[in-house]
C-alpha positions as protocol buffer text, in pm:
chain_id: "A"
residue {
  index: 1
  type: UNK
  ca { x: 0 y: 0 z: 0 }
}
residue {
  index: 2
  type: UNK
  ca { x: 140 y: 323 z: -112 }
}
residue {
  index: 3
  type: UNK
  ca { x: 146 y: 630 z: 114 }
}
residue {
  index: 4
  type: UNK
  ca { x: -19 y: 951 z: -30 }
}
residue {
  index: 5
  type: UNK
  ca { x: 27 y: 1318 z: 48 }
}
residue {
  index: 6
  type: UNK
  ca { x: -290 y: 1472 z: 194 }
}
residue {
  index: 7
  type: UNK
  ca { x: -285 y: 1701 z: -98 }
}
residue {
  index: 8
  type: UNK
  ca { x: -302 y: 1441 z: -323 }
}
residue {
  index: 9
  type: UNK
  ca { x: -552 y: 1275 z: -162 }
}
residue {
  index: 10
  type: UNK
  ca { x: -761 y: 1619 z: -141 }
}
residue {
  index: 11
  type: UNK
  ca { x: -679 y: 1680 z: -546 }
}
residue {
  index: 12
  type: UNK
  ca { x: -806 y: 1316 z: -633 }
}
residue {
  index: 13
  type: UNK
  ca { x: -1179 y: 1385 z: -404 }
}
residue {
  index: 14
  type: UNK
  ca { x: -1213 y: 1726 z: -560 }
}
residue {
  index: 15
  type: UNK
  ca { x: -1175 y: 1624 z: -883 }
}
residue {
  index: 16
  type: UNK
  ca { x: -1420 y: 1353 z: -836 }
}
residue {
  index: 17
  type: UNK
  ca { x: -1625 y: 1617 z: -675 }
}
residue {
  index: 18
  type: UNK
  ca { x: -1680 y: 1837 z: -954 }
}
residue {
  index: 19
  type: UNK
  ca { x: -1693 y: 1492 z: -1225 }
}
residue {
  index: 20
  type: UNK
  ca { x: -1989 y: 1412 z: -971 }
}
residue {
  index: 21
  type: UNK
  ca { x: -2150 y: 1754 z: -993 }
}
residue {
  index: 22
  type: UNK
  ca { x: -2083 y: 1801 z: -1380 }
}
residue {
  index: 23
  type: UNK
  ca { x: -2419 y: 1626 z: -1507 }
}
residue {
  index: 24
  type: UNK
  ca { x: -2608 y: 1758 z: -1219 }
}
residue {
  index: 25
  type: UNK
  ca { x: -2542 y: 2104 z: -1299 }
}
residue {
  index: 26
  type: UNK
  ca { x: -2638 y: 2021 z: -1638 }
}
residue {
  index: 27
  type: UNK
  ca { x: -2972 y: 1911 z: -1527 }
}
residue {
  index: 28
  type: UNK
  ca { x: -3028 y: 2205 z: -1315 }
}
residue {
  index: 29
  type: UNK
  ca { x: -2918 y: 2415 z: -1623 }
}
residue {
  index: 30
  type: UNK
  ca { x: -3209 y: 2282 z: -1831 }
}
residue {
  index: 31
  type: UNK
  ca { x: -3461 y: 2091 z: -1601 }
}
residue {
  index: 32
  type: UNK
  ca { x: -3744 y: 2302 z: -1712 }
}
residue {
  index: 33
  type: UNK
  ca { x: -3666 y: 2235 z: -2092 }
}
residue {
  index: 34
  type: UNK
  ca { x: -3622 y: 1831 z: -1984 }
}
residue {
  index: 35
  type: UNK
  ca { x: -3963 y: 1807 z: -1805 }
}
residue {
  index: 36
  type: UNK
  ca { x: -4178 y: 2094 z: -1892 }
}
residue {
  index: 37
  type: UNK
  ca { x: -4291 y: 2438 z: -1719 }
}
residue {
  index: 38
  type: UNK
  ca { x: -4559 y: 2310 z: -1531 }
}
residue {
  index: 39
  type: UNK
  ca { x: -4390 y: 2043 z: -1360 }
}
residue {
  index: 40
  type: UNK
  ca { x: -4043 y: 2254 z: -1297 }
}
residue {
  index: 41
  type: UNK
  ca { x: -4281 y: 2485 z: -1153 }
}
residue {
  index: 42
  type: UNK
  ca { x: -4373 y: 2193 z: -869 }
}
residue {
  index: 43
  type: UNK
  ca { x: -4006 y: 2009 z: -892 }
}
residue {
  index: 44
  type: UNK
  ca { x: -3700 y: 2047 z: -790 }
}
residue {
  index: 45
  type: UNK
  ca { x: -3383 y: 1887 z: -808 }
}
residue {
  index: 46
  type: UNK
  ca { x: -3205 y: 1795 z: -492 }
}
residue {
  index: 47
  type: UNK
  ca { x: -2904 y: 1580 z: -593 }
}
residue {
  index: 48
  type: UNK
  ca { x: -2786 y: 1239 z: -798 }
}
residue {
  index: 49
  type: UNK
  ca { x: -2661 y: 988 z: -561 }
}
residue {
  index: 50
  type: UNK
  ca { x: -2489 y: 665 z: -717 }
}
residue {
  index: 51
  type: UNK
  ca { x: -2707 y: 714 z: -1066 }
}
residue {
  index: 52
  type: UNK
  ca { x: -3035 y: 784 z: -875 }
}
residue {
  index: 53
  type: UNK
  ca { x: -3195 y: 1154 z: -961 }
}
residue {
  index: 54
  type: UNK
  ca { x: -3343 y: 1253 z: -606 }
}
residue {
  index: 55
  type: UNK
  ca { x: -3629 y: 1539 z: -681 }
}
residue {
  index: 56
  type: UNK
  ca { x: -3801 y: 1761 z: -497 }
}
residue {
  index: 57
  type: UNK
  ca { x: -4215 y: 1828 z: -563 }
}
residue {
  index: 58
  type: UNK
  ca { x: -4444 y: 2073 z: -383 }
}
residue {
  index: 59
  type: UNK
  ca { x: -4635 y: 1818 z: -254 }
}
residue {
  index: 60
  type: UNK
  ca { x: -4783 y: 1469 z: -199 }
}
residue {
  index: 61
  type: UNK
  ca { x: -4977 y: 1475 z: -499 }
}
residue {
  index: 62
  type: UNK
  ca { x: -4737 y: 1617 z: -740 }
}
residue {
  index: 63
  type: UNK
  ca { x: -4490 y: 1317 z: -567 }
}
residue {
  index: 64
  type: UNK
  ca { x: -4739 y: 1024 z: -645 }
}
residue {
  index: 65
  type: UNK
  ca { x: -4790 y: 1180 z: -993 }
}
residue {
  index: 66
  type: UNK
  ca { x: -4485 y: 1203 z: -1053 }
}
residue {
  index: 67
  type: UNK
  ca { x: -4336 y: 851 z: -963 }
}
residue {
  index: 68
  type: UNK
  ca { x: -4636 y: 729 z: -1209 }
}
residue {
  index: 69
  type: UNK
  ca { x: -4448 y: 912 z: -1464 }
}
residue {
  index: 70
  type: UNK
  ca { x: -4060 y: 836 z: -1391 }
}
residue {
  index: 71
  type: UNK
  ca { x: -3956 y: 586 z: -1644 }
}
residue {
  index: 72
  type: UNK
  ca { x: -4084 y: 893 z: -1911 }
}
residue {
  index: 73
  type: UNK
  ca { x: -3916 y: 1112 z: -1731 }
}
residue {
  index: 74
  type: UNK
  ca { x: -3593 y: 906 z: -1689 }
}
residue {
  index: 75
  type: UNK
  ca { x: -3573 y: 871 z: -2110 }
}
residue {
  index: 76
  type: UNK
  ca { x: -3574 y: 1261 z: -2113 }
}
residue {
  index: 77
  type: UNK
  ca { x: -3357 y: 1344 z: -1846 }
}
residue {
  index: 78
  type: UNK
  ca { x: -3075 y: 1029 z: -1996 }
}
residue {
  index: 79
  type: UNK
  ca { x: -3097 y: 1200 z: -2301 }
}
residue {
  index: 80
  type: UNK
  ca { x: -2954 y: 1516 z: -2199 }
}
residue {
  index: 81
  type: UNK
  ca { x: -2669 y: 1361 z: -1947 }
}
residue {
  index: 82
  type: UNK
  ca { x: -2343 y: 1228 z: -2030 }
}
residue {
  index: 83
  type: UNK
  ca { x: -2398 y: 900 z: -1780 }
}
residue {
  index: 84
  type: UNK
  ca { x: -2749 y: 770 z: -1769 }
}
residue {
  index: 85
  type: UNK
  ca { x: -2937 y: 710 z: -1426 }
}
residue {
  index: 86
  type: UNK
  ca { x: -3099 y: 421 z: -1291 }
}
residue {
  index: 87
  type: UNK
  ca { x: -3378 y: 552 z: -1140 }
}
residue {
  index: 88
  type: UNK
  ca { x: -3563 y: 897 z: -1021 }
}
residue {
  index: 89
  type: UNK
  ca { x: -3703 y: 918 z: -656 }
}
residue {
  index: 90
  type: UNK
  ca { x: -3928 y: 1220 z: -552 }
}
residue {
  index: 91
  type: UNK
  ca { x: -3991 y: 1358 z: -215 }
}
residue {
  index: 92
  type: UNK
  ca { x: -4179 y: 1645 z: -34 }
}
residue {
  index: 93
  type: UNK
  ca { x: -3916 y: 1629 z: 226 }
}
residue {
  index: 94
  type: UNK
  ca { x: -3686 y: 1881 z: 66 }
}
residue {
  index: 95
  type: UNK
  ca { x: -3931 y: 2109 z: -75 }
}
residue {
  index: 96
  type: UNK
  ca { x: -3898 y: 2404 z: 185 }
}
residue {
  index: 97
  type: UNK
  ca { x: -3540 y: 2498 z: 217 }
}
residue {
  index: 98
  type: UNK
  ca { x: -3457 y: 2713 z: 562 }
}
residue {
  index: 99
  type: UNK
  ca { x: -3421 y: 3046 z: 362 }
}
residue {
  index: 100
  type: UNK
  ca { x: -3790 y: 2953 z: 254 }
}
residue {
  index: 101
  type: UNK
  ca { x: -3906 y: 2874 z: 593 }
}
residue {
  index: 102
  type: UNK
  ca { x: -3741 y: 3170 z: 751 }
}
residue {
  index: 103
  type: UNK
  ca { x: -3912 y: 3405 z: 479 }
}
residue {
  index: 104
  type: UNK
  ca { x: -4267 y: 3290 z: 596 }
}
residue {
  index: 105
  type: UNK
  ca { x: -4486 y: 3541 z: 843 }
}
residue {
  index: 106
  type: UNK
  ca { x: -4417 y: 3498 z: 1177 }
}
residue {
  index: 107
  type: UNK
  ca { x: -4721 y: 3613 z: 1396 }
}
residue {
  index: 108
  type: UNK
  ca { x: -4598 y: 3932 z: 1614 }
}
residue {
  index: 109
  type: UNK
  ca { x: -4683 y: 3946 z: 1978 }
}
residue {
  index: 110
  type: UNK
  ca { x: -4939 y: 4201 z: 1878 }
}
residue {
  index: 111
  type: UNK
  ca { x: -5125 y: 4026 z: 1626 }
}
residue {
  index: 112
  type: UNK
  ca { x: -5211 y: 3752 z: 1880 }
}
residue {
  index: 113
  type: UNK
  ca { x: -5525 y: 3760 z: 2022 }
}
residue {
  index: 114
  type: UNK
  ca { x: -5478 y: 3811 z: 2387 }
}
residue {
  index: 115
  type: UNK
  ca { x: -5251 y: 4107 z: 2302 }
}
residue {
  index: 116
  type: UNK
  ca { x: -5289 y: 4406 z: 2471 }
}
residue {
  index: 117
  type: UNK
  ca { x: -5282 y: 4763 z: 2268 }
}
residue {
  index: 118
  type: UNK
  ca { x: -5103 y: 4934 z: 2613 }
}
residue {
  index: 119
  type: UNK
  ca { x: -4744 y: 4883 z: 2676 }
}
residue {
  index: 120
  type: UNK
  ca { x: -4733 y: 4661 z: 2994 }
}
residue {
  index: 121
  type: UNK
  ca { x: -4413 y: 4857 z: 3230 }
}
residue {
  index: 122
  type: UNK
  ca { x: -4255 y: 4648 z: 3447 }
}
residue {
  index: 123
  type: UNK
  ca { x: -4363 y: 4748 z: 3869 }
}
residue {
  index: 124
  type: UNK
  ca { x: -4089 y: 4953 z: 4033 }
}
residue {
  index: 125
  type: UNK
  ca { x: -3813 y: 4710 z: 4199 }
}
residue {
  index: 126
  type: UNK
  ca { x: -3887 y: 4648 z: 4551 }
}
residue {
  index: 127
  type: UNK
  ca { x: -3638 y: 4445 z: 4796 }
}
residue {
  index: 128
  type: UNK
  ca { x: -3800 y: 4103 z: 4812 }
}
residue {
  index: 129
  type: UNK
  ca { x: -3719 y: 4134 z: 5214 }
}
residue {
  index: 130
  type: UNK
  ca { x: -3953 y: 4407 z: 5245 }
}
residue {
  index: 131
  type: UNK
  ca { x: -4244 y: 4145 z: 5077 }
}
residue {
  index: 132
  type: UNK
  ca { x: -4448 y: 3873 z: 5196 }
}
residue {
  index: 133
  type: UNK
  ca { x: -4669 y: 3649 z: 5014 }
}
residue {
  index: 134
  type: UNK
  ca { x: -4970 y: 3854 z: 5135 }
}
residue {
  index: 135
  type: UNK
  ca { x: -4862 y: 4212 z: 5004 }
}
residue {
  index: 136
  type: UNK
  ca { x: -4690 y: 4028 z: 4692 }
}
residue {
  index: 137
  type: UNK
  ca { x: -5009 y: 3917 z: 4566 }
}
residue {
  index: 138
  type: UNK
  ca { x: -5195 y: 4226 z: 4684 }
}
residue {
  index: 139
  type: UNK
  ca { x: -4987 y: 4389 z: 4467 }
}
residue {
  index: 140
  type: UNK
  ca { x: -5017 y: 4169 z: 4159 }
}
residue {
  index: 141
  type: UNK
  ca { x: -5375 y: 4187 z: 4198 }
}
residue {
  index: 142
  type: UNK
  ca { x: -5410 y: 4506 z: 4139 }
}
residue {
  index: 143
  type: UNK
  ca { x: -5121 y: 4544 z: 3845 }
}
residue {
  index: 144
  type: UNK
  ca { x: -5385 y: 4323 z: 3691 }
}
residue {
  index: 145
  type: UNK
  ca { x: -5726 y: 4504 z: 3773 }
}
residue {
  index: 146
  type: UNK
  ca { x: -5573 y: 4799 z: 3611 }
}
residue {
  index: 147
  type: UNK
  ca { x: -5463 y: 4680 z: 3340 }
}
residue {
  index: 148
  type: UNK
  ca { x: -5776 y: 4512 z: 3279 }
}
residue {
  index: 149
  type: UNK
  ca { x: -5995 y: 4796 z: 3365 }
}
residue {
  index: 150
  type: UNK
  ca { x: -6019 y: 4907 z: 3004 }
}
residue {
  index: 151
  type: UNK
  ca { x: -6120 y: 4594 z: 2863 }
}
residue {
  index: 152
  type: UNK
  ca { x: -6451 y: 4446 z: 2710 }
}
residue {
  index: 153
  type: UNK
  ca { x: -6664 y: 4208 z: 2953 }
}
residue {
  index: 154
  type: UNK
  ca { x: -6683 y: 3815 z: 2826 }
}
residue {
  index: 155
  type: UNK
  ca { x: -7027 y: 3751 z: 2773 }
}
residue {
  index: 156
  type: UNK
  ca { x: -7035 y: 3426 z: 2950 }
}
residue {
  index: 157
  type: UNK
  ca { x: -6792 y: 3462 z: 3211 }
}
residue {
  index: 158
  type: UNK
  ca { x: -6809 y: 3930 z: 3258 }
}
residue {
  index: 159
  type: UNK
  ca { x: -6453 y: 3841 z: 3316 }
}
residue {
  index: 160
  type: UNK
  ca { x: -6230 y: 4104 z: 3116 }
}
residue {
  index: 161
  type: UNK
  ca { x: -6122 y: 3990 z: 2774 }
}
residue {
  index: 162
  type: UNK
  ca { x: -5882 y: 4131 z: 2526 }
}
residue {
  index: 163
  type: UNK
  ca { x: -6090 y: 4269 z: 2193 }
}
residue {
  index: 164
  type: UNK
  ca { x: -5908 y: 4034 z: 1998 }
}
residue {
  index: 165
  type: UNK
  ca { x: -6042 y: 3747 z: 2169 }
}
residue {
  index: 166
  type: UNK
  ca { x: -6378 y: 3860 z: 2187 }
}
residue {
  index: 167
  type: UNK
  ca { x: -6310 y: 3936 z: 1809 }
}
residue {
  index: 168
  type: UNK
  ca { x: -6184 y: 3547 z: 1759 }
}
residue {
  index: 169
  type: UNK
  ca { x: -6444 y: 3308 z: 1969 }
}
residue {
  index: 170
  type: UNK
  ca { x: -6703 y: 3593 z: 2039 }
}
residue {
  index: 171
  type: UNK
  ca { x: -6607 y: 3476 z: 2428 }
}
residue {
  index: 172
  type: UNK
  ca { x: -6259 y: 3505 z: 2668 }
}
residue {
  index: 173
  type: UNK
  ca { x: -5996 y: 3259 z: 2621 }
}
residue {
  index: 174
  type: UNK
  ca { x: -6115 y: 3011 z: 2914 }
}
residue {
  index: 175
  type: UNK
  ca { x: -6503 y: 2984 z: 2777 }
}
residue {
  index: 176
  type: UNK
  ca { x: -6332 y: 2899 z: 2445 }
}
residue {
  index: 177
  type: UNK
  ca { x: -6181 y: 2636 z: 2614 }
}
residue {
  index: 178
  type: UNK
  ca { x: -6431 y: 2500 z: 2792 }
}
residue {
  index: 179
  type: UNK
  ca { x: -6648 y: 2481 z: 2469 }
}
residue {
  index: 180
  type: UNK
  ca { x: -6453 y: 2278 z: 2285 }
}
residue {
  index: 181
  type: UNK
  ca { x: -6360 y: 2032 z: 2538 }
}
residue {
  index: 182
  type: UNK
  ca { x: -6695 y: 1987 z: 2601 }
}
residue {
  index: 183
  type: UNK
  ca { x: -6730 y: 1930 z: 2226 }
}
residue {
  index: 184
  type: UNK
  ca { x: -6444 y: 1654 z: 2201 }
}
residue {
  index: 185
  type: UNK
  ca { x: -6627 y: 1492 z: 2529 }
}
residue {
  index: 186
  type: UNK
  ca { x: -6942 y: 1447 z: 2333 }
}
């Protein structure tokens, strides 16, 4: 067994690197010419691992569809590579890539709704020695009642309710609840 020099080593897997990647950059190159508009619209290749085209589609549907119609799809894509594939496999799991996901709307604090429209300010800091259970709750208790004194009534509970939930299950957040699990325990 010969010894070789890390470089060569490195030189030899980066050259079979970019052989590897040749025909796949091809097929990424002219994948919507190879299988049409409609379905490049809904595909998506992913890689080609030892002669096998994996392929990303949109969904389940366009995935069952499209495994009807591989061995059609295999004649066009073989025609256009230098090194012909066994087989194509199709999968929703690579659809969404993390640039995607991390593009989607994430739902603000304030769009929730339980939100309050007044900024909440934290109490002033008092020592926790000068406290007791009693006066801490005392206090709470009234941090609450005021911010709550602005709010609508539920009409099932007259407990105050943020509009938004009023606006969502015409009732507070706890009769909503109650509701449906009385629902389910039908």
């Amino acid at each position: 067994m010969s010894l070789n020099s890390v470089n060569n080593i490195l030189g030899s897997l980066e050259i079979q690197t970019k052989l590897q990647q040749q025909p796949f950059q091809r097929l990424l190159c002219c994948w919507a010419e190879i299988v049409g508009v409609a379905i490049a619209a809904h595909t998506r290749p992913i890689s080609i691992q030892r002669d096998v085209l994996y392929v990303a589609a949109s969904s389940a549907a366009w995935t069952q569809n499209l495994t009807f119609e591989r061995q059609r799809l295999l004649v066009k894509v073989n025609a256009v590579l230098p090194t012909p594939l066994l087989d194509i496999r199709f999968s929703t799991a690579y659809w969404h890539s993390k640039k995607e996901i991390a593009d989607q709307q994430i739902l603000l604090p304030q769009q929730h709704p339980s939100h309050l429209d007044e900024e909440i300010t934290s109490p002033p800091e008092v020592p926790l020695t000068a406290k007791n259970a009693n006066t801490a709750f005392a206090d709470w208790a009234k941090t609450v009642q005021a911010r709550s004194h602005h709010l609508p009534l539920c009409p099932q509970c007259q407990c105050p309710t943020p509009p938004g939930e009023l606006q969502r299950w015409q009732v507070c957040c706890l009769c909503a609840a109650k509701k449906f699990s009385n629902t389910f325990d039908s």
